[in-house]
C-alpha positions in Angstrom: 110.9 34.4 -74.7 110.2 31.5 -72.6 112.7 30.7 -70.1 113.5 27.1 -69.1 114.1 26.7 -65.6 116.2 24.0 -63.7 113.0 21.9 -62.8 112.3 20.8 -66.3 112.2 17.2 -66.7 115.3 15.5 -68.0 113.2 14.1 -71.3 111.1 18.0 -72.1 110.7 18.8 -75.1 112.9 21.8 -76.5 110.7 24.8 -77.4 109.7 24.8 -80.7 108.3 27.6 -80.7 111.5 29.8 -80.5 113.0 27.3 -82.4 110.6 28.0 -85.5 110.7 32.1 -85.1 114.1 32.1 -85.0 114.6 29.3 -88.1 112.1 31.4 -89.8 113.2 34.9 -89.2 117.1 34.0 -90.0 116.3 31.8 -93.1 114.7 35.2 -94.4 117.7 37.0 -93.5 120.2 35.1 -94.7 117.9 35.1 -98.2 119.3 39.2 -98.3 123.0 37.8 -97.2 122.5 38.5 -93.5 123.9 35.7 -92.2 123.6 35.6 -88.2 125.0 32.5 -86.0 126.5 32.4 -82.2 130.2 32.2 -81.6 130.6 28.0 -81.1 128.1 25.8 -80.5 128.0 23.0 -77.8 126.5 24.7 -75.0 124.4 22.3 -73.0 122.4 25.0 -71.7 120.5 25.4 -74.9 119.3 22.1 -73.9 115.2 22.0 -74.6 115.8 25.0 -76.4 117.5 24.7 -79.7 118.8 21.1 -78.9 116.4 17.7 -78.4 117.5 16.3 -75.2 116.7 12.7 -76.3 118.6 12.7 -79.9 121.5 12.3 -77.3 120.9 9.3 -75.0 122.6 6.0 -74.9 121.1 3.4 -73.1 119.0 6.0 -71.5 120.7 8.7 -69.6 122.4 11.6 -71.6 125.8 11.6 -73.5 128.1 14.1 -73.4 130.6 12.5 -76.0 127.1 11.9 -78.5 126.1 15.6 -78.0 129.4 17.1 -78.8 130.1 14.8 -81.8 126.2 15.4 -83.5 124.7 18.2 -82.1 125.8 20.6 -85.0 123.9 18.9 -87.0 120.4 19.8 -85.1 122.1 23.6 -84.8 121.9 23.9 -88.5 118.2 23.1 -88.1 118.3 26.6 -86.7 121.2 28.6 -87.6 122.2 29.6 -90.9 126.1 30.0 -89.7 128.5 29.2 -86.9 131.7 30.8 -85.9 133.9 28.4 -84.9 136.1 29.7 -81.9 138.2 26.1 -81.3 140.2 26.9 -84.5 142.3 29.6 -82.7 143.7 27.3 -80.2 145.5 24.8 -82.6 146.1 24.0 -86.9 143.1 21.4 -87.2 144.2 18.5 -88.8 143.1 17.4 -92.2 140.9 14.2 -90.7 139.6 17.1 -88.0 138.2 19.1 -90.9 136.4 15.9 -92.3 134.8 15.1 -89.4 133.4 18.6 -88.7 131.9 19.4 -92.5 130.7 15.6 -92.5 128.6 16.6 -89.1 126.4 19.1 -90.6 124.4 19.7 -94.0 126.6 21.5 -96.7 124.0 24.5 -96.6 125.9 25.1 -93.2 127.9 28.2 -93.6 131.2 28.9 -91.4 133.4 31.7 -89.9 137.0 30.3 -88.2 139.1 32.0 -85.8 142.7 31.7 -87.5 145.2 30.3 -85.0 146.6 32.3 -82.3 150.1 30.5 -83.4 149.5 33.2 -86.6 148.4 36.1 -84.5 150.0 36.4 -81.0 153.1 38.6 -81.2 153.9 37.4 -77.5 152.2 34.8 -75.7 150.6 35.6 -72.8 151.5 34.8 -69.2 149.3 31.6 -69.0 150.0 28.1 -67.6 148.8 26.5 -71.1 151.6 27.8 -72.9 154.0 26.7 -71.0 157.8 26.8 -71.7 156.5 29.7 -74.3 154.3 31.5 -71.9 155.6 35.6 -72.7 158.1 34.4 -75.0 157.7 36.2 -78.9 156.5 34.0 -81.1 158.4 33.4 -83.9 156.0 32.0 -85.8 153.6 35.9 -86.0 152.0 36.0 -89.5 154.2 33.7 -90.9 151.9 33.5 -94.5 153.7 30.3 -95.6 152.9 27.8 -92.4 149.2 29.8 -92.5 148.7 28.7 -96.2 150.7 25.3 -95.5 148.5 24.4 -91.8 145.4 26.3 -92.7 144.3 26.5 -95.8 145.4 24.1 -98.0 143.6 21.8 -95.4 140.5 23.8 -95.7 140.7 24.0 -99.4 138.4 20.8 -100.4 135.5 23.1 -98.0 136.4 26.7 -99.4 132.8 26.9 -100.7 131.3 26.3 -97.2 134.1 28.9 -95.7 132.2 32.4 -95.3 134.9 34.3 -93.5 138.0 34.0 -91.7 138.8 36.6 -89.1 142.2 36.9 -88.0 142.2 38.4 -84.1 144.7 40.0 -82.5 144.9 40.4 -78.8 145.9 43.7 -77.2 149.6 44.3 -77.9 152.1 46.8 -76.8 153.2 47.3 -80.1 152.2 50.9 -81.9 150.0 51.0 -84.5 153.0 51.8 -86.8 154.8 48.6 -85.5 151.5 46.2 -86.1 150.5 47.6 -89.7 154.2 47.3 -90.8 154.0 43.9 -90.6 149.9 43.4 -91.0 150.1 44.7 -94.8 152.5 42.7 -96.1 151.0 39.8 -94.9 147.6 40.4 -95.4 148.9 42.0 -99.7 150.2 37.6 -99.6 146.7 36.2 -98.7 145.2 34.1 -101.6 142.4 34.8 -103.2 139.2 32.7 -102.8 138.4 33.5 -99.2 136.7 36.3 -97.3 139.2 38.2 -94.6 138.3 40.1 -91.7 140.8 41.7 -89.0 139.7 41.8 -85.2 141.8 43.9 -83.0 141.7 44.5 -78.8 143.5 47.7 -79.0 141.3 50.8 -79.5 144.2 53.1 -80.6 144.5 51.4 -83.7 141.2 52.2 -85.0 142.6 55.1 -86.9 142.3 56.4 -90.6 146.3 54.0 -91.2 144.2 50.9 -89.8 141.1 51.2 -92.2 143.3 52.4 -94.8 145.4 48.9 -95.0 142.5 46.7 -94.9 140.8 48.8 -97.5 143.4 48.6 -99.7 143.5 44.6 -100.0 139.9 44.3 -99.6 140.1 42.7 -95.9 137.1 43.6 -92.9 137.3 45.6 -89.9 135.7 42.9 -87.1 133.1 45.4 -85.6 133.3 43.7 -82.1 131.6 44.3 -78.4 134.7 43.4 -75.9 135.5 44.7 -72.6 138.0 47.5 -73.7 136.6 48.6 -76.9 134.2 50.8 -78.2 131.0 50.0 -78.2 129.4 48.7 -81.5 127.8 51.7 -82.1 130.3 53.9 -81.5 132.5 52.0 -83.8 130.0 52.2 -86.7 130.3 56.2 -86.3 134.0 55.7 -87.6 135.6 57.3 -90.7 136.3 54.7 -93.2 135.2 51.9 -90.5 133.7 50.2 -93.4 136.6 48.6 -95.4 135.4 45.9 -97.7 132.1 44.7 -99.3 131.0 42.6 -96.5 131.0 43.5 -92.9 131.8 41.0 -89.7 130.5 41.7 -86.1 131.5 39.8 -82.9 129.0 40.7 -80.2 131.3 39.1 -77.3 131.4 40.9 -74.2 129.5 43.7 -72.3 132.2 47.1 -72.4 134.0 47.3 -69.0 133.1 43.0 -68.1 136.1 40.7 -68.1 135.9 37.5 -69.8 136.2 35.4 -66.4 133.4 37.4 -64.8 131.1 36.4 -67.6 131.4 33.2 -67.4 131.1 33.0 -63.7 128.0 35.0 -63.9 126.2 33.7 -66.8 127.5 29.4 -67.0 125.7 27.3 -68.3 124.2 30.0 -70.5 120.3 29.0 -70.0 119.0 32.5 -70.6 119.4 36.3 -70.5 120.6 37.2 -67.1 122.2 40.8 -68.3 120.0 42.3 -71.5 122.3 45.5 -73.3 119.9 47.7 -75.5 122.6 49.2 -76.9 124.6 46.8 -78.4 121.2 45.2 -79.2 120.2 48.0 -81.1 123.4 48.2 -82.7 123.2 44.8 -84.4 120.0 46.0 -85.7 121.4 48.9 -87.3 124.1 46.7 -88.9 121.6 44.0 -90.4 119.6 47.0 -91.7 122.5 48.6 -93.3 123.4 44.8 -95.3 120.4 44.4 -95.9 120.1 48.0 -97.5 122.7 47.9 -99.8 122.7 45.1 -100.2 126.1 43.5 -99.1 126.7 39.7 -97.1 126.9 40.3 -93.4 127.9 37.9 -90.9 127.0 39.1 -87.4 128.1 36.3 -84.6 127.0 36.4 -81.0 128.4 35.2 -78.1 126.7 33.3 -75.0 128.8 35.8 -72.6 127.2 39.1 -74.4 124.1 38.6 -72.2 124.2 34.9 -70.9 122.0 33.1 -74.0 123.4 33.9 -77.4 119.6 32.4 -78.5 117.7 34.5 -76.9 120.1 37.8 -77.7 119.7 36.6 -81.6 115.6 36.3 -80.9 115.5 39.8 -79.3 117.4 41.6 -82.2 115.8 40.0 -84.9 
């Protein structure tokens, strides 16, 4: 893949040529339900690669507030899908929802991170949660305000909605503890949507674990994250598969903290770190969907290599 370089000029052209292998090659795929996207999208360092830098000047030097606001439009160009990560840090409002689905064409598909205020047990140690910073949250899987701040916003876009995954950080609870409240919530879910579960602890990948999300038709989130299994290793699973679509989160080399990738890898311009094997599992995983045939939606992360593009071009 070519690999732009700090010295291009501030009006080059993007690279078409990636641009068309990669619109070509995922159109295709998503034609046998593979459906393959990157986790967010407003990464300025796909600049002159999947984005036009001059769609986004005003009065001749770039725009940072224009290429936030428009630039998913020119992704769907490209992409077939789009996880969007922003949803886990807050209930979008109802005029929030408008804005986004009016920004792209309705052929635009979607996954959404359900809000952490749904899924943290106990928030974490960190300045932006301030007064509630490792206080419990009262509010963990509370199926009424989910349905209430959620989805009955999202409803009037259900069609466009492929999945919504529901991660859960590492917690000190047992696996016991988590599916004991888990099952009853996820038994309430409406129908309508697709479900998937992520999890950060690798205990809990355990016959129980499949066997609740199996039961209520709900995905096991096959995802690459610095302490879990590896992809592969998780596809080896008993019973891994649990509903008749799968979800994959190709996040984070095994063993790299978050912080570290970004430090290493900002603004994401290209591959600084290529992993074969969680390449090669990804490849495994379309073949399987594509196989059986089943919808697959397979998301990858800037921070997996440093260029979510170029990780989706190598794979596919």
């Amino acid at each position: 893949m070519p690999t732009p370089t700090e010295n291009l000029s501030l009006f080059a052209e993007p690279d078409d040529s990636l641009r068309t292998r990669l619109r070509e090659r995922l159109s295709a795929l998503a034609k046998r339900q593979v459906f393959i996207g990157t986790s967010s999208w407003k990464y300025e360092g796909w600049m002159d690669q999947i984005y036009s830098r001059d769609r986004y000047l005003v009065r001749g030097k770039f725009s940072k507030q224009r290429f936030e606001a428009e630039c998913l439009s020119e992704y769907a160009q490209t992409f077939p899908i789009v996880c969007g990560d922003f949803s886990f840090y807050q209930f979008p409002s109802a005029e929030f929802w408008r804005r986004l689905f009016r920004s792209a064409p309705p052929a635009l598909r979607y996954a959404f991170k359900v809000p952490e205020e749904v899924t943290v047990k106990m928030y974490p140690v960190h300045s932006r949660y301030g007064d509630r910073a490792g206080g419990i949250n009262e509010q963990f899987l509370n199926a009424e305000l989910f349905r209430a701040m959620f989805l009955d916003l999202l409803e009037p876009y259900r069609e466009q909605v492929a999945v919504l995954i529901f991660e859960f950080g590492r917690t000190q609870q047992t696996l016991t503890e988590f599916l004991s409240e888990l099952d009853p919530f996820v038994a309430s879910l409406p129908a309508g949507y697709r479900y998937a579960v992520e999890i950060r602890n690798q205990e809990f990948l355990a016959q129980e674990y499949f066997s609740c999300l199996r039961q209520h038709g709900v995905a096991h989130v096959f995802n690459a994250w610095t302490r879990m299994p590896e992809i592969a290793e998780q596809m080896q699973l008993p019973d891994v598969y649990t509903a008749d679509f799968t979800v994959t989160r190709a996040l984070l080399r095994k063993g790299r903290p978050y912080e570290q990738a970004v430090s290493q890898f900002t603004p994401y311009r290209e591959i600084r770190d290529p992993n074969p094997g969680t390449r090669q599992a990804l490849r495994d995983l379309i073949g399987r969907a594509a196989r059986l045939p089943q919808p697959s939606y397979i998301f990858v992360n800037n921070r997996l290599e440093g260029n979510a593009p170029g990780t989706i071009e190598a794979i596919t």
